[in-house]
mmCIF file of the N, C-alpha and C atoms, coordinates in Angstrom:
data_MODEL
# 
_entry.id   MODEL 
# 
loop_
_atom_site.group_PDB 
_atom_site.id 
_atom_site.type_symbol 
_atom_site.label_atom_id 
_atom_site.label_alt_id 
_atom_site.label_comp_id 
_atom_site.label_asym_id 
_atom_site.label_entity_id 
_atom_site.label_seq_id 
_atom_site.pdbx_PDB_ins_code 
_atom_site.Cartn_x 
_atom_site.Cartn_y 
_atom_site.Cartn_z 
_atom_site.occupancy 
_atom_site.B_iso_or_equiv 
_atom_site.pdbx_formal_charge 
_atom_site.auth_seq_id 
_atom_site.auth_comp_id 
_atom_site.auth_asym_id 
_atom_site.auth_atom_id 
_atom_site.pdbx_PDB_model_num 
ATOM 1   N N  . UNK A 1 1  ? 106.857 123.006 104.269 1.00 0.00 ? 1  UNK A N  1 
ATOM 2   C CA . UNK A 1 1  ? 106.847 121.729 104.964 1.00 0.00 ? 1  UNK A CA 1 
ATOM 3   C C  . UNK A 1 1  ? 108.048 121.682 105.918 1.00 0.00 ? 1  UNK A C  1 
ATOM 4   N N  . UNK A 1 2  ? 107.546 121.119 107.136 1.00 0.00 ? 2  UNK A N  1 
ATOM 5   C CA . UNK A 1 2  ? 108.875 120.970 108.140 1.00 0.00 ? 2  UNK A CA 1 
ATOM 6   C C  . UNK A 1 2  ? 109.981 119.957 107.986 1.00 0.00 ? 2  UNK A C  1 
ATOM 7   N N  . UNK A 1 3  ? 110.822 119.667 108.578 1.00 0.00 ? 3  UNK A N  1 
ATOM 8   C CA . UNK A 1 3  ? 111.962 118.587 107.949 1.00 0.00 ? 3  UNK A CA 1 
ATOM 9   C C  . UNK A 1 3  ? 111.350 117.327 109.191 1.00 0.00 ? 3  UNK A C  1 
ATOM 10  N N  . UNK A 1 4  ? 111.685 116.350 108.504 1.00 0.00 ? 4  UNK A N  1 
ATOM 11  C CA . UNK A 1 4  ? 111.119 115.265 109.404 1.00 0.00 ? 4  UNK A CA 1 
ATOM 12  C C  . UNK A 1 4  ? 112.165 114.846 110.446 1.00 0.00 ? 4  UNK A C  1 
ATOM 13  N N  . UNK A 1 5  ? 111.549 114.237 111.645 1.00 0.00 ? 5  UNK A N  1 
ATOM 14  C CA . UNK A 1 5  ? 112.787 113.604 112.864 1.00 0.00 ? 5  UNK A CA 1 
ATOM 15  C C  . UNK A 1 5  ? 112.399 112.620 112.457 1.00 0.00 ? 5  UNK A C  1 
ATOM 16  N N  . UNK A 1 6  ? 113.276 111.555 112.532 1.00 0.00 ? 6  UNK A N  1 
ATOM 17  C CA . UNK A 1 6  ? 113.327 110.303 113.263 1.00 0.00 ? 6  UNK A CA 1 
ATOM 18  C C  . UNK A 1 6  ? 113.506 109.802 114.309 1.00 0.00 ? 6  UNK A C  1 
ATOM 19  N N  . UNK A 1 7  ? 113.170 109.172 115.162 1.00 0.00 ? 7  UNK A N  1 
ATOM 20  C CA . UNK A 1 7  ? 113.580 109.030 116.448 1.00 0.00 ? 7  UNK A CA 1 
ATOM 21  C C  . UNK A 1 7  ? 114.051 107.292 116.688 1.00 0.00 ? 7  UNK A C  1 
ATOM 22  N N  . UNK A 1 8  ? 115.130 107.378 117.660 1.00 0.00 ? 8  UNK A N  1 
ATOM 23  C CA . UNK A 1 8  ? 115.940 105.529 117.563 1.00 0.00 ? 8  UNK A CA 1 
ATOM 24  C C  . UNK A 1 8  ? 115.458 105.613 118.576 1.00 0.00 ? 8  UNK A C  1 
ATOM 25  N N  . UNK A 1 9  ? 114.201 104.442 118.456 1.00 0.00 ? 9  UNK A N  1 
ATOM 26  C CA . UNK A 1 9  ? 114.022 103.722 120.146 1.00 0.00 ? 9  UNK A CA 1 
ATOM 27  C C  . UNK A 1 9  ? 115.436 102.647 121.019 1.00 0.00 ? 9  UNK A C  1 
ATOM 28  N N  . UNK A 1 10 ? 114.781 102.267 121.500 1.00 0.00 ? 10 UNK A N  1 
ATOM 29  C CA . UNK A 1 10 ? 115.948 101.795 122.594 1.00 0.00 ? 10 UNK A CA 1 
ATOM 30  C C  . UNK A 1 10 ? 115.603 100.213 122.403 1.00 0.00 ? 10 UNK A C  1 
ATOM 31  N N  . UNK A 1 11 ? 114.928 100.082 120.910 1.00 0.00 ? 11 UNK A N  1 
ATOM 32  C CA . UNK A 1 11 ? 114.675 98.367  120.981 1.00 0.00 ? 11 UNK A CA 1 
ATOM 33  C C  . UNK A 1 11 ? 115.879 98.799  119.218 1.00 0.00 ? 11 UNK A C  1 
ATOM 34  N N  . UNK A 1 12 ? 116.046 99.611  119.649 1.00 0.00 ? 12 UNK A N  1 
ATOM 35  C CA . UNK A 1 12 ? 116.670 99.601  118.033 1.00 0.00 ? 12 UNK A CA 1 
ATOM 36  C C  . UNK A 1 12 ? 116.153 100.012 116.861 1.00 0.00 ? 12 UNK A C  1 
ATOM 37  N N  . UNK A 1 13 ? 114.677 100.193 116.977 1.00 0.00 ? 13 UNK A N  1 
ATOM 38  C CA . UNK A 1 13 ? 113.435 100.626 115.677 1.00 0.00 ? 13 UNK A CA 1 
ATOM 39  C C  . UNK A 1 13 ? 113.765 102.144 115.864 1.00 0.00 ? 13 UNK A C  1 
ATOM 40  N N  . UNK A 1 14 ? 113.686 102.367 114.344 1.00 0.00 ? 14 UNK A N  1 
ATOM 41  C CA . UNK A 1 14 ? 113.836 103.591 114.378 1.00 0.00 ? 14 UNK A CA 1 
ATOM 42  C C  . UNK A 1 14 ? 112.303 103.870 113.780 1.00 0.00 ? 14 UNK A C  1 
ATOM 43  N N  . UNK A 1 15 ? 111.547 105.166 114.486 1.00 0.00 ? 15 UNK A N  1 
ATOM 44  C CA . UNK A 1 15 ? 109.890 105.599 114.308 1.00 0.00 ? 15 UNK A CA 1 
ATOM 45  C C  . UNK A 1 15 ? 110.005 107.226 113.859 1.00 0.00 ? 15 UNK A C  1 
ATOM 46  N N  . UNK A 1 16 ? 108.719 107.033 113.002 1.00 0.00 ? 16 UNK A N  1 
ATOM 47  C CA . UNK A 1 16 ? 108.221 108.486 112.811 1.00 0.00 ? 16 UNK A CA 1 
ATOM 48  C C  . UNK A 1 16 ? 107.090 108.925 112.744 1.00 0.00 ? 16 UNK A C  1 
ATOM 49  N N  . UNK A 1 17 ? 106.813 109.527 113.638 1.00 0.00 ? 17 UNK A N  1 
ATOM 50  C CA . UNK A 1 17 ? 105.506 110.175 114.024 1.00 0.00 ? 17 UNK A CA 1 
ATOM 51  C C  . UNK A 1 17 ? 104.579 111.207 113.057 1.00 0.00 ? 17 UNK A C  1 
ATOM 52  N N  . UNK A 1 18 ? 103.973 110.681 112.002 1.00 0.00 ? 18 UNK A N  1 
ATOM 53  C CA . UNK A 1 18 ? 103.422 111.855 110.788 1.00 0.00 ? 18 UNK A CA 1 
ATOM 54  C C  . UNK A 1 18 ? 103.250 113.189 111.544 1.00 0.00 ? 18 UNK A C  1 
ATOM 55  N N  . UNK A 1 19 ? 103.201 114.003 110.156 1.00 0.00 ? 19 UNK A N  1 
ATOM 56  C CA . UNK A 1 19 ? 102.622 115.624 110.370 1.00 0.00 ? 19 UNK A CA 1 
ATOM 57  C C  . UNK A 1 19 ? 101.110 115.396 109.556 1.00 0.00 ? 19 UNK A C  1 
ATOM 58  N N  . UNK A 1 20 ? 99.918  115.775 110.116 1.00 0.00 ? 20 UNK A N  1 
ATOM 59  C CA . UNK A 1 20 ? 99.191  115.874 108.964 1.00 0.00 ? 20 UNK A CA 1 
ATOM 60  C C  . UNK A 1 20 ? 99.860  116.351 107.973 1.00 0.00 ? 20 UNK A C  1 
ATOM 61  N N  . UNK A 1 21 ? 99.246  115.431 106.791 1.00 0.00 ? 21 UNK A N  1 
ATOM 62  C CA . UNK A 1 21 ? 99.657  115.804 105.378 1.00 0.00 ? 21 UNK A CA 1 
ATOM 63  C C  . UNK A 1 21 ? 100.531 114.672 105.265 1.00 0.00 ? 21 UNK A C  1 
ATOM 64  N N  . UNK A 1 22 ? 101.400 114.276 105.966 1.00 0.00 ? 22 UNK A N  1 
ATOM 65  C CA . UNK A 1 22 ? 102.516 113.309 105.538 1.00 0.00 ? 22 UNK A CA 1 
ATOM 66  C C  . UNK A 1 22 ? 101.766 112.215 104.468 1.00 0.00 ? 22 UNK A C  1 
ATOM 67  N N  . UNK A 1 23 ? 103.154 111.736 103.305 1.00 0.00 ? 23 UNK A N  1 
ATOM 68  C CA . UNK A 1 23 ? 102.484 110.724 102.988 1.00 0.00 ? 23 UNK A CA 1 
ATOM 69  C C  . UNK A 1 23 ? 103.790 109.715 102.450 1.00 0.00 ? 23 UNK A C  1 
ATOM 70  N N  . UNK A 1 24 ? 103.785 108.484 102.669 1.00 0.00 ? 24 UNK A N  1 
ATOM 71  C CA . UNK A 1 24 ? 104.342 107.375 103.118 1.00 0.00 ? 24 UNK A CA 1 
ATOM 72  C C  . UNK A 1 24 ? 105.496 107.545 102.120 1.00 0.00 ? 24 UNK A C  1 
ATOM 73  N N  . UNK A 1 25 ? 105.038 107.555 100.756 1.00 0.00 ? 25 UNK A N  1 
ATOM 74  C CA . UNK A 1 25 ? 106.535 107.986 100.014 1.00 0.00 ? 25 UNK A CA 1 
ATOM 75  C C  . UNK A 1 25 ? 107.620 108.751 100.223 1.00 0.00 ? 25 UNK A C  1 
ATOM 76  N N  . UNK A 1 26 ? 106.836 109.814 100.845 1.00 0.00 ? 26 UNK A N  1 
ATOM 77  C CA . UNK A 1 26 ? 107.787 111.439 101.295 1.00 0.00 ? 26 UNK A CA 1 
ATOM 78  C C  . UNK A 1 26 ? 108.911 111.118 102.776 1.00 0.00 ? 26 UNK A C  1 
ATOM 79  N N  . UNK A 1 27 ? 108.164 110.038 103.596 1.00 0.00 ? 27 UNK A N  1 
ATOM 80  C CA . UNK A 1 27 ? 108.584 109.546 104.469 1.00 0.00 ? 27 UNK A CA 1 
ATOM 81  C C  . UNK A 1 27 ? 109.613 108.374 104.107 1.00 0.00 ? 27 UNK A C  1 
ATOM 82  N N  . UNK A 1 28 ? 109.428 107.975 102.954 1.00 0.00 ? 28 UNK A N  1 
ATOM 83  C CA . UNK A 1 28 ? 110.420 106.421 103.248 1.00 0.00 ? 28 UNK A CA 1 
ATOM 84  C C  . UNK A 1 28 ? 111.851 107.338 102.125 1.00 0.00 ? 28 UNK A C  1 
ATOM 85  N N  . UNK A 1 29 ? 111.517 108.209 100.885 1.00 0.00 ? 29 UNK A N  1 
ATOM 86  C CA . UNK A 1 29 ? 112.139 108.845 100.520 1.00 0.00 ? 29 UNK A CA 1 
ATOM 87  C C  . UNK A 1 29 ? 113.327 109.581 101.458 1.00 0.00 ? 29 UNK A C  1 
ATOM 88  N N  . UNK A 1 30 ? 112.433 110.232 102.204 1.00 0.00 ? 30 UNK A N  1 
ATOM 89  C CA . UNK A 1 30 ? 113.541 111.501 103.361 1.00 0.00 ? 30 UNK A CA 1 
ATOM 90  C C  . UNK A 1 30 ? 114.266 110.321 104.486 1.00 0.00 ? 30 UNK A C  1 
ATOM 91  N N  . UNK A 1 31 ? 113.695 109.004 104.475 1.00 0.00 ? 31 UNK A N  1 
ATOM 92  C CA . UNK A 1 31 ? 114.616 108.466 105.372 1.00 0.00 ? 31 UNK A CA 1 
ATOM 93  C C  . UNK A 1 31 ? 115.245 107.891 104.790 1.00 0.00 ? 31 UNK A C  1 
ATOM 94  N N  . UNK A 1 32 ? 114.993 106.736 103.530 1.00 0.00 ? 32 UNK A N  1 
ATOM 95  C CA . UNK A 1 32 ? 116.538 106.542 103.035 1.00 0.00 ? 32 UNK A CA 1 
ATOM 96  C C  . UNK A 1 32 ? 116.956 106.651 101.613 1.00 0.00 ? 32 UNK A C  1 
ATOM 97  N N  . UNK A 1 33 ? 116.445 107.753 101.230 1.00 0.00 ? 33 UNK A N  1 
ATOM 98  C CA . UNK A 1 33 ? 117.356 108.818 100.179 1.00 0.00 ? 33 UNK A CA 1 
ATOM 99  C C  . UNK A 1 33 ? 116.622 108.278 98.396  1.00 0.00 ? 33 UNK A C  1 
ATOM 100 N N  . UNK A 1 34 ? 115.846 106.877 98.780  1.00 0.00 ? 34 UNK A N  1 
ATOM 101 C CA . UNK A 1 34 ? 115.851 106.589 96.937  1.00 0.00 ? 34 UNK A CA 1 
ATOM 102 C C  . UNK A 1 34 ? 113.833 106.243 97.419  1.00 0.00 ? 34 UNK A C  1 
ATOM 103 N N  . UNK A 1 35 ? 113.422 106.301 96.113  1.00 0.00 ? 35 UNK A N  1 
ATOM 104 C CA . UNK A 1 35 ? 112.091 105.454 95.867  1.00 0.00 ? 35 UNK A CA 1 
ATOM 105 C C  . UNK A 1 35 ? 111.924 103.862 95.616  1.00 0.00 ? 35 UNK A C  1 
ATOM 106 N N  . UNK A 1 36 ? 113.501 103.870 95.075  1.00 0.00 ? 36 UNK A N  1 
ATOM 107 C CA . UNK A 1 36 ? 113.015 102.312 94.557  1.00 0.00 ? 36 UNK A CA 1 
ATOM 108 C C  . UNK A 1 36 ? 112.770 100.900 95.581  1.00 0.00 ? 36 UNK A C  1 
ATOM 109 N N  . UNK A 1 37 ? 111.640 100.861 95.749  1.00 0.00 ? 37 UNK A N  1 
ATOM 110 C CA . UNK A 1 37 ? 110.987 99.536  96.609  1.00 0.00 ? 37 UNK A CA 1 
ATOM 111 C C  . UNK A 1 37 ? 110.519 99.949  98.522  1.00 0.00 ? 37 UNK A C  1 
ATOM 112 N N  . UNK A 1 38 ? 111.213 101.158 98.917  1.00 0.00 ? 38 UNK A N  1 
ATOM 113 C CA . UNK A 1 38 ? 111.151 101.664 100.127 1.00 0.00 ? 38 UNK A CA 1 
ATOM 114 C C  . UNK A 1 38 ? 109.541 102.425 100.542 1.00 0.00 ? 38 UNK A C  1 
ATOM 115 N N  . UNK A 1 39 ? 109.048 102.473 99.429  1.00 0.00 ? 39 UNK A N  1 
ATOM 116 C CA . UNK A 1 39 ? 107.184 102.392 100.238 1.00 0.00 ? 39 UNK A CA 1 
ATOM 117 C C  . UNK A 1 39 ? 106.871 101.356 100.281 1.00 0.00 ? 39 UNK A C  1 
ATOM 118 N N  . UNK A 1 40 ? 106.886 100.200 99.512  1.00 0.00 ? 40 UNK A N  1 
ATOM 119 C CA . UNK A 1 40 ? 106.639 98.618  99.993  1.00 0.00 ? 40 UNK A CA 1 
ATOM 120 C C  . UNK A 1 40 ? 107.341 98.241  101.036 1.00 0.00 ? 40 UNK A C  1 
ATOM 121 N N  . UNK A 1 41 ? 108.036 98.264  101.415 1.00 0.00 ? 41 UNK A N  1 
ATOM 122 C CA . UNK A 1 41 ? 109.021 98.020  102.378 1.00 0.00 ? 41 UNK A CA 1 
ATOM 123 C C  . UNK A 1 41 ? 108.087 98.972  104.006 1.00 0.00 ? 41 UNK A C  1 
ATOM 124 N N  . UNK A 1 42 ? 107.585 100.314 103.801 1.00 0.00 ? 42 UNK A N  1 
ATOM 125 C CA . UNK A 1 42 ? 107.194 100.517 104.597 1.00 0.00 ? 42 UNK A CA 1 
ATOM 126 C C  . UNK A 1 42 ? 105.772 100.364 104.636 1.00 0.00 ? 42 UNK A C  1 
ATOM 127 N N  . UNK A 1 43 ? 104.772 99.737  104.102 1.00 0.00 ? 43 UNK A N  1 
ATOM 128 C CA . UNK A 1 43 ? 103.906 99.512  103.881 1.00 0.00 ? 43 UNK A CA 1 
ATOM 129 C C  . UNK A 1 43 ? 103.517 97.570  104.460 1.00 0.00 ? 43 UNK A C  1 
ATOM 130 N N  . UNK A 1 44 ? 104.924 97.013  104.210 1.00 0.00 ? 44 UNK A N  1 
ATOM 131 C CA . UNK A 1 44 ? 104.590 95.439  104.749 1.00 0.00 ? 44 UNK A CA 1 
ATOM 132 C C  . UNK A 1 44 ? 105.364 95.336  106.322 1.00 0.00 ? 44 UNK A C  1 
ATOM 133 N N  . UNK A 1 45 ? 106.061 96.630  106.370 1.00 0.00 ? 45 UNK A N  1 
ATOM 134 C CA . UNK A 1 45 ? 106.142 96.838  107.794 1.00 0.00 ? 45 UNK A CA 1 
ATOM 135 C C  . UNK A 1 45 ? 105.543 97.357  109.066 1.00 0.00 ? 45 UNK A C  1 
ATOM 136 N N  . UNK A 1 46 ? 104.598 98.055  108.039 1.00 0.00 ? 46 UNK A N  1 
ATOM 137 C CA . UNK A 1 46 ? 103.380 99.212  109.099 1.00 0.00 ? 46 UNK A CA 1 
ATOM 138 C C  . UNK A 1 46 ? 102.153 98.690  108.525 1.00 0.00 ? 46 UNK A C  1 
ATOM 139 N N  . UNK A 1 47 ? 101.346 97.523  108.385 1.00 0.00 ? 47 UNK A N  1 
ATOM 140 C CA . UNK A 1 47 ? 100.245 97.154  107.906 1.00 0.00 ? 47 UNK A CA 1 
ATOM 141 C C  . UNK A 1 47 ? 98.674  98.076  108.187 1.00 0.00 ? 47 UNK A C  1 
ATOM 142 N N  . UNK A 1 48 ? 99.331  98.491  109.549 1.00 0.00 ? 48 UNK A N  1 
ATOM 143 C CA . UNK A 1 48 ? 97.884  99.776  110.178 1.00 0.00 ? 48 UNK A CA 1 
ATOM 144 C C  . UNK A 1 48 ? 97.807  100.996 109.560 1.00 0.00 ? 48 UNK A C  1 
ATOM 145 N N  . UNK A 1 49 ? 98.623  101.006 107.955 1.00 0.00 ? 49 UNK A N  1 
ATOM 146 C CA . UNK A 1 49 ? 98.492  102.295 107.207 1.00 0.00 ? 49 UNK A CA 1 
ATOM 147 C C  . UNK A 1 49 ? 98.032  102.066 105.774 1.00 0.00 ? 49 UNK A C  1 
ATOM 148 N N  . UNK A 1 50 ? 97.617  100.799 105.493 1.00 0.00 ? 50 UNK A N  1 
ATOM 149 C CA . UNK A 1 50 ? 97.539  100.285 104.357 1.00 0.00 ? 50 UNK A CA 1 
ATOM 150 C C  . UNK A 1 50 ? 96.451  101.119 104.130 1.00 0.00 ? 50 UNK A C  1 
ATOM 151 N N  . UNK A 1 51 ? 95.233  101.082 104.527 1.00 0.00 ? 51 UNK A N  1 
ATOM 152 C CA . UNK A 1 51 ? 94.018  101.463 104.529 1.00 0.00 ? 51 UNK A CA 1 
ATOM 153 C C  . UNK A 1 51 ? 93.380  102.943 104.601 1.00 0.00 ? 51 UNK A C  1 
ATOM 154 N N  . UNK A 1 52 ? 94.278  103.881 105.295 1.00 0.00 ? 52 UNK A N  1 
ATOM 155 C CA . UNK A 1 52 ? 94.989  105.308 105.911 1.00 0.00 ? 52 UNK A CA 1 
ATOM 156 C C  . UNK A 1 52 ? 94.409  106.113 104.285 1.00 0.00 ? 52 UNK A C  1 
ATOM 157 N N  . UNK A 1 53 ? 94.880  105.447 103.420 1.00 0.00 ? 53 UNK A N  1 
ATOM 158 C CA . UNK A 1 53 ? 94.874  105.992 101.849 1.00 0.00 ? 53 UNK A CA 1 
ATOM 159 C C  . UNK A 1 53 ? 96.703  106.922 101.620 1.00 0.00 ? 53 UNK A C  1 
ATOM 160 N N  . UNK A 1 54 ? 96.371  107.748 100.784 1.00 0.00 ? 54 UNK A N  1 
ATOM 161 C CA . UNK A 1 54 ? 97.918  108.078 100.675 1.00 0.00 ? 54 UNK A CA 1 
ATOM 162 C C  . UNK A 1 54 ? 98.842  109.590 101.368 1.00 0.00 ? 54 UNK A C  1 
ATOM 163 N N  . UNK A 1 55 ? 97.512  109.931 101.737 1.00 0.00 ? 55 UNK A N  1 
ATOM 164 C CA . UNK A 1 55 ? 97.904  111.463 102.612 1.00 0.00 ? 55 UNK A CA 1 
ATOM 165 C C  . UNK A 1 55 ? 97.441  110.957 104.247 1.00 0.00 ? 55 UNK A C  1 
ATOM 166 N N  . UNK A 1 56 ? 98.720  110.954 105.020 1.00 0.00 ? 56 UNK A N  1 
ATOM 167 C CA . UNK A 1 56 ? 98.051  110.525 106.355 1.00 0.00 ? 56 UNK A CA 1 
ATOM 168 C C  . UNK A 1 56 ? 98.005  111.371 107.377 1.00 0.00 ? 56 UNK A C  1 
ATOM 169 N N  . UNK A 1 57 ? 97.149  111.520 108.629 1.00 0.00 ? 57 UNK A N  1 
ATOM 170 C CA . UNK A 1 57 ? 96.921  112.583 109.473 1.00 0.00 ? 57 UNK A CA 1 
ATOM 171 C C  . UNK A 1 57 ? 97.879  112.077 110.811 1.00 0.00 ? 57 UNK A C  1 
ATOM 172 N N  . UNK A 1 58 ? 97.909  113.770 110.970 1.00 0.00 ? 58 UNK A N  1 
ATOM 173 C CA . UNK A 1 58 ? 99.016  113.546 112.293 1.00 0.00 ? 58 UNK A CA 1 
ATOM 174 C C  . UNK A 1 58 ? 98.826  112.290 113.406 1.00 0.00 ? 58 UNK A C  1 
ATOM 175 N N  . UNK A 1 59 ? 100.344 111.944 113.961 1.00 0.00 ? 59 UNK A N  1 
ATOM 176 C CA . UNK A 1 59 ? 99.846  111.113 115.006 1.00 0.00 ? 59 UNK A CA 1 
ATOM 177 C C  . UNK A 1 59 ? 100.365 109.580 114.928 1.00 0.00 ? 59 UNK A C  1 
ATOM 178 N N  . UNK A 1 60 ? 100.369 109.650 113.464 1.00 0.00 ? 60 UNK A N  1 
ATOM 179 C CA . UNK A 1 60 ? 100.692 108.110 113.438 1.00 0.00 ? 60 UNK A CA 1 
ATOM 180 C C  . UNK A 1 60 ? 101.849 107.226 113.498 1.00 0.00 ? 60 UNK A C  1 
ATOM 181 N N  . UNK A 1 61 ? 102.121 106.332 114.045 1.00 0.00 ? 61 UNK A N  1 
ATOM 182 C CA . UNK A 1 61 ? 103.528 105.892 114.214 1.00 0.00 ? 61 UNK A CA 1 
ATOM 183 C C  . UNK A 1 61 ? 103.766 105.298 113.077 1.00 0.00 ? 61 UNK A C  1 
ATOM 184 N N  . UNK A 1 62 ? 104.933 105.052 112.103 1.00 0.00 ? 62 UNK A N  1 
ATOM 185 C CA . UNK A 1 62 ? 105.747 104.831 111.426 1.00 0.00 ? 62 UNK A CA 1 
ATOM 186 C C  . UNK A 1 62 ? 106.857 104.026 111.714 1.00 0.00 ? 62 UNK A C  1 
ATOM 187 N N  . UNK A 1 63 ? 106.478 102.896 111.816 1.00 0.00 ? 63 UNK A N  1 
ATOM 188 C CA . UNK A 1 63 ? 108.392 101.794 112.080 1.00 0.00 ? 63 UNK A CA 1 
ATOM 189 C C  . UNK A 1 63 ? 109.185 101.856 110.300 1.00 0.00 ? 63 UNK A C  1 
ATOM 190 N N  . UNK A 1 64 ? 110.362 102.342 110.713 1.00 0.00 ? 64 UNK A N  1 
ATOM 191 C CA . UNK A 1 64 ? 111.516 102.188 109.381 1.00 0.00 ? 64 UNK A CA 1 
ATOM 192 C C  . UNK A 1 64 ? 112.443 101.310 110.004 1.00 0.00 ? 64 UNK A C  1 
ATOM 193 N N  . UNK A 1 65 ? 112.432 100.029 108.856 1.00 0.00 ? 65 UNK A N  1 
ATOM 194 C CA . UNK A 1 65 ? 113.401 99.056  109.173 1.00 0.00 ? 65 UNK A CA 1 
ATOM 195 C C  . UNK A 1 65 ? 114.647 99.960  108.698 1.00 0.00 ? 65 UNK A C  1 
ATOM 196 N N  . UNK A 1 66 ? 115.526 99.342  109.726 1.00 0.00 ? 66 UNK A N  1 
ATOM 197 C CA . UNK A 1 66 ? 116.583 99.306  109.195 1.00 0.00 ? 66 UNK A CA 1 
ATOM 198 C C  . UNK A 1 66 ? 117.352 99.796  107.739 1.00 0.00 ? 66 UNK A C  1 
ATOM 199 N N  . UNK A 1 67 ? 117.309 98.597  106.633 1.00 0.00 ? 67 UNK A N  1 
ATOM 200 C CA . UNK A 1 67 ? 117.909 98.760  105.598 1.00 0.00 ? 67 UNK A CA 1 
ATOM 201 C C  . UNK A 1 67 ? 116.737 98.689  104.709 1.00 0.00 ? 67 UNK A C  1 
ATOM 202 N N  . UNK A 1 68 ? 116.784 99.230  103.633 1.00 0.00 ? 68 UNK A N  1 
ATOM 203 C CA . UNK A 1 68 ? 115.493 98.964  102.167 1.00 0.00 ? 68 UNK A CA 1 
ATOM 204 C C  . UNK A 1 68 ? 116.413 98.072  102.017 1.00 0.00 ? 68 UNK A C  1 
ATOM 205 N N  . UNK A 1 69 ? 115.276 97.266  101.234 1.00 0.00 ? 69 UNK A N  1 
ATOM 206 C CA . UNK A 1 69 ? 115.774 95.830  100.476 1.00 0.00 ? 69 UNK A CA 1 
ATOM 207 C C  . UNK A 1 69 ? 116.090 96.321  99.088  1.00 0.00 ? 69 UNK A C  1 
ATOM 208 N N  . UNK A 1 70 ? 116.863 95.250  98.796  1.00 0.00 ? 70 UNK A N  1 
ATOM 209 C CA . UNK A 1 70 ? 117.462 95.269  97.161  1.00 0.00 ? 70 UNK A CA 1 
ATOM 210 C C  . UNK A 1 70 ? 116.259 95.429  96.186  1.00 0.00 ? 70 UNK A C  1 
ATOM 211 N N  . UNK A 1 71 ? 116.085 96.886  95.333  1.00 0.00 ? 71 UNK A N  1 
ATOM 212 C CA . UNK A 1 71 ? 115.660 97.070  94.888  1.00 0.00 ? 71 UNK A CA 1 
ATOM 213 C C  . UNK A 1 71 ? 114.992 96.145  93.005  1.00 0.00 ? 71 UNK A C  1 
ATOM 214 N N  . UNK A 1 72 ? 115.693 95.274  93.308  1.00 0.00 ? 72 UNK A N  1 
ATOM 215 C CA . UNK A 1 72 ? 115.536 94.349  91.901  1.00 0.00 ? 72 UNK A CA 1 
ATOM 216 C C  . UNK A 1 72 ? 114.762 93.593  91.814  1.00 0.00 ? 72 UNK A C  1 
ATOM 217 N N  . UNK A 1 73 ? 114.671 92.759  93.780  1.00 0.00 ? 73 UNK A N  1 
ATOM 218 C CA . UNK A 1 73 ? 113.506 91.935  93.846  1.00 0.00 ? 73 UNK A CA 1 
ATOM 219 C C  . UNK A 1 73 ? 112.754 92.256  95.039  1.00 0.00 ? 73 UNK A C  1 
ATOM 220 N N  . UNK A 1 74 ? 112.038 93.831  94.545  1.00 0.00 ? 74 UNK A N  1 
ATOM 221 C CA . UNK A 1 74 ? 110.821 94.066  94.950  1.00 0.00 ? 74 UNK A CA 1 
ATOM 222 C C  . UNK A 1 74 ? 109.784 93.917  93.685  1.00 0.00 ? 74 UNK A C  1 
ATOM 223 N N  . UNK A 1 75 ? 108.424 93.567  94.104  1.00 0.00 ? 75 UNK A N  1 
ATOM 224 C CA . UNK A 1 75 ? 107.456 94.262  93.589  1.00 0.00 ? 75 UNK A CA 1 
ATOM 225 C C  . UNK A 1 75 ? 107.085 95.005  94.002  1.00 0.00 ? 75 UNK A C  1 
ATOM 226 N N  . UNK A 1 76 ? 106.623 95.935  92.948  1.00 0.00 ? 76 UNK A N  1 
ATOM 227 C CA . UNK A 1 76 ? 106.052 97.427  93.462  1.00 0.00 ? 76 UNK A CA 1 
ATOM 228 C C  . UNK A 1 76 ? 104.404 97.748  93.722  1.00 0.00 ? 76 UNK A C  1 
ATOM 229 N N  . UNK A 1 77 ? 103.856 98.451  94.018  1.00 0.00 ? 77 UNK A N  1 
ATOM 230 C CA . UNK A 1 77 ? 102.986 98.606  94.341  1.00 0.00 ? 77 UNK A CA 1 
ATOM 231 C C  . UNK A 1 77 ? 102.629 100.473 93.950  1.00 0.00 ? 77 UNK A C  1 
ATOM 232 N N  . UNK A 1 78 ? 100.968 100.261 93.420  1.00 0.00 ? 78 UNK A N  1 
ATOM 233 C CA . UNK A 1 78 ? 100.929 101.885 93.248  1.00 0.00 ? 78 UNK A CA 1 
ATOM 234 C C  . UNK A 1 78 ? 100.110 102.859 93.968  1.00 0.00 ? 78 UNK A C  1 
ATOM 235 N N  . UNK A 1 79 ? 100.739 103.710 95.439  1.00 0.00 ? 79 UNK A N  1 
ATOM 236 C CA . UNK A 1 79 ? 99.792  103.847 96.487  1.00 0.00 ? 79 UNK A CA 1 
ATOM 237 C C  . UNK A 1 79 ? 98.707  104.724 95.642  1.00 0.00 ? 79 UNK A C  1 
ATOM 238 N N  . UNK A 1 80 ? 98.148  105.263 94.948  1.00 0.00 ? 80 UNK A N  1 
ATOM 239 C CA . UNK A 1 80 ? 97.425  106.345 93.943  1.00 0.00 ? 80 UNK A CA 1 
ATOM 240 C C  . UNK A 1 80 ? 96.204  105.279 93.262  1.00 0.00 ? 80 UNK A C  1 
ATOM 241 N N  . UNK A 1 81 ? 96.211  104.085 93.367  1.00 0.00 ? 81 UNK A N  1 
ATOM 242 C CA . UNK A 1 81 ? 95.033  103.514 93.367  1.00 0.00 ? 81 UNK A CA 1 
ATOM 243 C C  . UNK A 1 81 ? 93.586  103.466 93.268  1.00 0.00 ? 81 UNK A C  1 
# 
């Protein structure tokens, strides 16, 4: 597997463009380092992937906020459904 870029737009969003195969955990993991609550977090931020299922094909844009939220008061969610 290749190492992922991120790229900082110029509105401040930082995006990532999948590899086929990518899948949303592997992505919110490699960008900010933990699991806890950061696929929900990218999941109520990118709503056009909800549906995608859990392995997504090249191409797709990815917005990563900023900061993951405090992991205590998330609910979680189980993309494997």
């Amino acid at each position: 597997m290749s190492s992922m870029t991120f790229e900082q737009l110029n509105n401040g969003t930082v995006q990532y463009t999948t590899a086929d195969g990518d899948m949303l955990d592997l992505i919110a993991f490699n960008y900010y380092g933990t699991h806890d609550g950061t696929s929900e977090l990218l999941l109520e931020s990118n709503p056009h992937v909800v549906d995608m299922g859990p392995i997504l094909e090249a191409g797709v844009k990815i917005n990563l906020p900023a900061e993951p939220p405090d992991a205590k008061y998330i609910s979680t969610v189980s993309l494997w459904d």
